[in-house]
VOVO-970981 format. One record per residue: y negated, x, z negated of N, C-alpha, C in turn. Coordinates in steps of 0.05 Angstrom, whole numbers. Example, Ala and Ser with C-alpha at 12.3 -4.5 7.8 and 13.67 -1.06 7.14 Angstrom:
2
> n_Y  n_X  n_Z  ca_Y  ca_X  ca_Z  c_Y  c_X  c_Z
> 114  264  -156  90  246  -156  66  264  -156
> 45  257  -142  21  273  -143  -1  258  -157
END
This chain:
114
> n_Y  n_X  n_Z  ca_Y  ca_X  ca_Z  c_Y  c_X  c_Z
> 24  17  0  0  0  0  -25  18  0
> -43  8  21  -69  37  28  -93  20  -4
> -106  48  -13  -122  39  -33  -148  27  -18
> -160  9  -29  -188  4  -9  -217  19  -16
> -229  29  6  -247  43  -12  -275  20  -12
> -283  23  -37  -307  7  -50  -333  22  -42
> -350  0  -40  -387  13  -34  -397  -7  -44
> -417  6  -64  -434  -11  -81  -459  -3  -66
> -473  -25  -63  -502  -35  -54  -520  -45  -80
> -552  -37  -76  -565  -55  -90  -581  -66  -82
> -600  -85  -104  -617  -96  -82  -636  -106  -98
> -655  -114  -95  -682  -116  -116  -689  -142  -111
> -696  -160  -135  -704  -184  -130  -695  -201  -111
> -658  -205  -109  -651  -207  -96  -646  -243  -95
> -659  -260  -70  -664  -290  -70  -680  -296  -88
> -702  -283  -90  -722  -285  -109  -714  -272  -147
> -703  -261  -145  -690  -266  -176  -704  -235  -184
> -699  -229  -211  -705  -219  -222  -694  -185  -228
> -711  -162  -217  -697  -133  -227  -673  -134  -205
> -661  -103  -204  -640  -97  -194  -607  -112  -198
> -600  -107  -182  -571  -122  -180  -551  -105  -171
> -530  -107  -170  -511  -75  -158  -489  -97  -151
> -480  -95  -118  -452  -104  -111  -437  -94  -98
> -412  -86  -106  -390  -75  -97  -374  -92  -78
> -378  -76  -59  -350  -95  -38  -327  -86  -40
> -312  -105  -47  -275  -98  -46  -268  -108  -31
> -269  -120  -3  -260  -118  30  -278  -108  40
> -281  -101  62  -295  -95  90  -298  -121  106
> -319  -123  121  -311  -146  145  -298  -151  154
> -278  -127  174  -257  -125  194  -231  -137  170
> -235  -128  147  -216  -138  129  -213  -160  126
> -240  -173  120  -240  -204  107  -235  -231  130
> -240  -211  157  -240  -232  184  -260  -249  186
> -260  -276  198  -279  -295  202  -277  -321  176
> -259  -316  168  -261  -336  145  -274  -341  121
> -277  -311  120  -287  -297  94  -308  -278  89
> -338  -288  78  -355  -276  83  -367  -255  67
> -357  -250  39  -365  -230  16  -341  -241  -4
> -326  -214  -12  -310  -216  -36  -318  -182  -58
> -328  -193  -82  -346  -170  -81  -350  -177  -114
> -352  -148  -131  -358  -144  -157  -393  -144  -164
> -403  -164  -183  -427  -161  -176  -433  -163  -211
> -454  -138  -210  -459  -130  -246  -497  -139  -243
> -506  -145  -252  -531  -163  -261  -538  -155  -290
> -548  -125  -289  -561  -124  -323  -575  -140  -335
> -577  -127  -360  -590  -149  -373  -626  -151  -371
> -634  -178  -365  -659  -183  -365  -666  -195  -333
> -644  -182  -317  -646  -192  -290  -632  -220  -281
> -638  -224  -262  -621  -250  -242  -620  -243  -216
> -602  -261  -209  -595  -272  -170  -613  -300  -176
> -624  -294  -154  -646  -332  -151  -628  -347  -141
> -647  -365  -145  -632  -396  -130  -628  -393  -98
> -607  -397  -82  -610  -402  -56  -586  -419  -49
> -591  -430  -24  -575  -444  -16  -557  -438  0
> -521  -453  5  -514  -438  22  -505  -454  41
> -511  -442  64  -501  -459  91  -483  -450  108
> -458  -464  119  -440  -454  129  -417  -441  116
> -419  -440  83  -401  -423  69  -401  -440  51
> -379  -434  20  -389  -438  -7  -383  -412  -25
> -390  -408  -40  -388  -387  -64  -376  -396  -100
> -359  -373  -97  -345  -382  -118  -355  -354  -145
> -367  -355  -168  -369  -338  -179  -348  -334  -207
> -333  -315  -211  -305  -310  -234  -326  -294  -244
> -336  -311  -283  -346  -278  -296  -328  -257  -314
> -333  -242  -308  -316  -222  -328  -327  -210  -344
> -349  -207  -352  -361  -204  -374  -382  -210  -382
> -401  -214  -400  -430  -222  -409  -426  -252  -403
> -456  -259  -411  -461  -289  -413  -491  -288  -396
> -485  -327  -388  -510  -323  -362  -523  -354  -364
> -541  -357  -347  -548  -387  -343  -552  -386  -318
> -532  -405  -312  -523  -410  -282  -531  -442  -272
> -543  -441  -254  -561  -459  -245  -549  -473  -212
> -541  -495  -220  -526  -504  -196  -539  -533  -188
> -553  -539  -163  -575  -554  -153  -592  -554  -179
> -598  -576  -196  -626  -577  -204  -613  -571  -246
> -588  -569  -241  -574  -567  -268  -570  -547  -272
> -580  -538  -305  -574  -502  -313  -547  -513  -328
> -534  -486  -333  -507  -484  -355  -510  -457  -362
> -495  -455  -391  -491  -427  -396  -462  -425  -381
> -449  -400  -376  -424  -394  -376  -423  -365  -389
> -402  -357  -383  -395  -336  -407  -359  -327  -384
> -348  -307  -402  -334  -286  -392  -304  -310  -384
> -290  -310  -366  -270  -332  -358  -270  -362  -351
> -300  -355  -347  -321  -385  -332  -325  -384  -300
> -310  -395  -290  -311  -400  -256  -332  -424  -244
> -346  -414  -220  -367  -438  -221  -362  -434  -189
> -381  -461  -180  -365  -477  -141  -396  -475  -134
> -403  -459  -125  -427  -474  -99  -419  -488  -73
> -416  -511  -63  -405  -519  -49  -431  -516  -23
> -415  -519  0  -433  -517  27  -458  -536  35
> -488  -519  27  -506  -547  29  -518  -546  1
> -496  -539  -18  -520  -535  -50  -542  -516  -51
> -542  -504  -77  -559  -483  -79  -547  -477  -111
> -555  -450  -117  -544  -443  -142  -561  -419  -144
> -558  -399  -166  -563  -374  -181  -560  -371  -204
> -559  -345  -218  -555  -339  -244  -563  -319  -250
> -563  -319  -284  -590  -309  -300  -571  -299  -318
> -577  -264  -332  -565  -250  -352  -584  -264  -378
> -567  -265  -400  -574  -274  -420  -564  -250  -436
> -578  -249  -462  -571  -221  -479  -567  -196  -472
> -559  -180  -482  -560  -149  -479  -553  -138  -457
> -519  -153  -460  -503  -139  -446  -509  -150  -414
> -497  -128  -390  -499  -133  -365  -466  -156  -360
> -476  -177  -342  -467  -202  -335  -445  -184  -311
> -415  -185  -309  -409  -171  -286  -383  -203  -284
> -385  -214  -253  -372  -224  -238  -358  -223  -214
> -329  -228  -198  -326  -229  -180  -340  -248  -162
> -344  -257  -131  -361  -266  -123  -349  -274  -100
> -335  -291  -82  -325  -298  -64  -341  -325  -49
> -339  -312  -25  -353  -333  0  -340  -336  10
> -326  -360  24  -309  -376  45  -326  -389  68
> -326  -380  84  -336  -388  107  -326  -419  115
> -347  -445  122  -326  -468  124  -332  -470  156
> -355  -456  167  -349  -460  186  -348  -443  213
END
């Protein structure tokens, strides 16, 4: 089984949100094909966010694995926390916000619907 190699990107105020963000991709494109548009480790220190945006043509699924956040899906906030899975479905809008110290780190999967 070949190991995959990882590349972390960042990105600043990323969908309007707040401070740096760092995401690791664990496929490639050629990997993920047409179905699949980002599968990817994404750490969100503390004090920062991903803004709200919407998604079209895809939905996003965020798995956290550690820290706690307020996660904002259409016009409704929630906290979640570490083994909290959340659905942006195709057409919503969502983002999320580090809460406390620690940095917020989630997996992050996009499915392409169309």
């Amino acid at each position: 089984m070949p190991i995959i190699e990882k590349k972390t990107v960042s990105a600043m105020n990323k969908a309007g949100g707040k401070g740096e963000i760092f995401i690791t991709h664990l496929l490639t494109p050629a990997e993920m094909g047409d179905k699949c548009a980002m599968f990817a480790k994404v750490r969100i220190p503390a004090g920062a966010s991903l803004g709200v945006h919407k998604h079209t043509g895809n939905t996003e699924t965020y798995h956290i694995l550690q820290g706690t956040a307020l996660y904002t899906d259409n016009d409704k906030t929630y906290p979640v926390k570490a083994g909290d899975t959340t659905f942006c479905a195709d057409g919503d809008t969502h983002g999320i916000e580090t809460l406390g110290e620690e940095d917020l780190i989630f997996i992050a999967l996009i499915i392409n619907t169309k």
